[in-house]
Structures are given as structure tokens and as C-alpha cells.
C-alpha positions as CSV (number, residue, x, y, z in Angstrom):
1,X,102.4,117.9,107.7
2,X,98.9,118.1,106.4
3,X,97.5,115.4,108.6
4,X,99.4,117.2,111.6
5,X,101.5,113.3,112.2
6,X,105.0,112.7,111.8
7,X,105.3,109.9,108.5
8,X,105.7,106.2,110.8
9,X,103.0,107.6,112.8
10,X,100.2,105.0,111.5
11,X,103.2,102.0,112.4
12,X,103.7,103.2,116.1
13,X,107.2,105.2,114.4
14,X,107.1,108.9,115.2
15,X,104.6,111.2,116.7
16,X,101.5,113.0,116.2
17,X,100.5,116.8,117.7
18,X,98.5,115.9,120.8
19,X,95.8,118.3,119.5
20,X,95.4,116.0,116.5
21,X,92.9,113.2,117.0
22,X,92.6,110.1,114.9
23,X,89.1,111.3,114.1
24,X,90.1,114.6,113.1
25,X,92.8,112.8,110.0
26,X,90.1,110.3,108.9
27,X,88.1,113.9,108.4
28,X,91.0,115.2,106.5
29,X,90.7,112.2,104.8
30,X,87.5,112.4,103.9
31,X,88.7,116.1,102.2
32,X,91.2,114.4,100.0
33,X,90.8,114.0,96.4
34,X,91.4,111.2,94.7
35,X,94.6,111.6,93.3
36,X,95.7,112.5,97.1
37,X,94.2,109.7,98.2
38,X,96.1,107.3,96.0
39,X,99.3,109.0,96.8
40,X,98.4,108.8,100.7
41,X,97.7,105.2,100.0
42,X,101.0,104.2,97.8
43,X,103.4,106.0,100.8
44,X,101.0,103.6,103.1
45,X,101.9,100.8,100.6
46,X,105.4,101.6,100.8
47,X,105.9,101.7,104.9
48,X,104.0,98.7,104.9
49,X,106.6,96.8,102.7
50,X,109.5,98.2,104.5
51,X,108.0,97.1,107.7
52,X,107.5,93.7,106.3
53,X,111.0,93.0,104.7
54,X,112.3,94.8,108.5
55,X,110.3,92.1,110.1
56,X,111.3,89.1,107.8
57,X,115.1,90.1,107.9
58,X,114.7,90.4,111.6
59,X,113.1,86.7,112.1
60,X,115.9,85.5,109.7
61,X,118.4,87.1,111.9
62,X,116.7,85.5,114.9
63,X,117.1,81.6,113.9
64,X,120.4,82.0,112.7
């Protein structure tokens, strides 16, 4: 809600307001503290995981 970006944004899942520019969250960003930062950063880890285990699960199903 903050960076105006639905949460799979980043991943090419979801949407962001067409108003919202990439430049304008990196300067949100840039307005984080911290401890915002590392929670923006563990919920980055976490999609990034997920998308991972989606992928490998998906390349499993693929050569079976």
C-alpha cells in the first residue's frame, strides 16, 4: 500500500497504480528506515523463495 504496488508486483504478479513510477518507489525507498528496509527486504526474500521452489516443482513436473 505504501509503495502504491500490489505485493507480486516486483515478480511480474499483480499490479501497480499507473500514476506510480518505478523511480517514484526507489524514492520511497530511499525514505525508509532501516528496520523498514529489512522488513521490505525479508518479504523480498520470501517471494523470491516461493518463486524458486514454484519454478523447481514446475521443472520436476515437466520431465516426469
Amino acid at each position: 500500500e505504501a509503495f502504491e504496488v500490489e505485493p507480486g508486483w516486483s515478480w511480474g504478479i499483480g499490479d501497480r497504480n499507473p500514476r506510480t513510477s518505478v523511480e517514484a518507489i526507489g524514492k520511497r525507498l530511499e525514505l525508509c528506515s532501516g528496520a523498514e528496509l529489512n522488513a521490505v527486504a525479508t518479504l523480498l526474500d520470501a517471494f523470491l523463495m516461493e518463486r524458486d521452489l514454484a519454478a523447481t516443482d514446475a521443472a520436476k513436473k515437466q520431465e516426469s
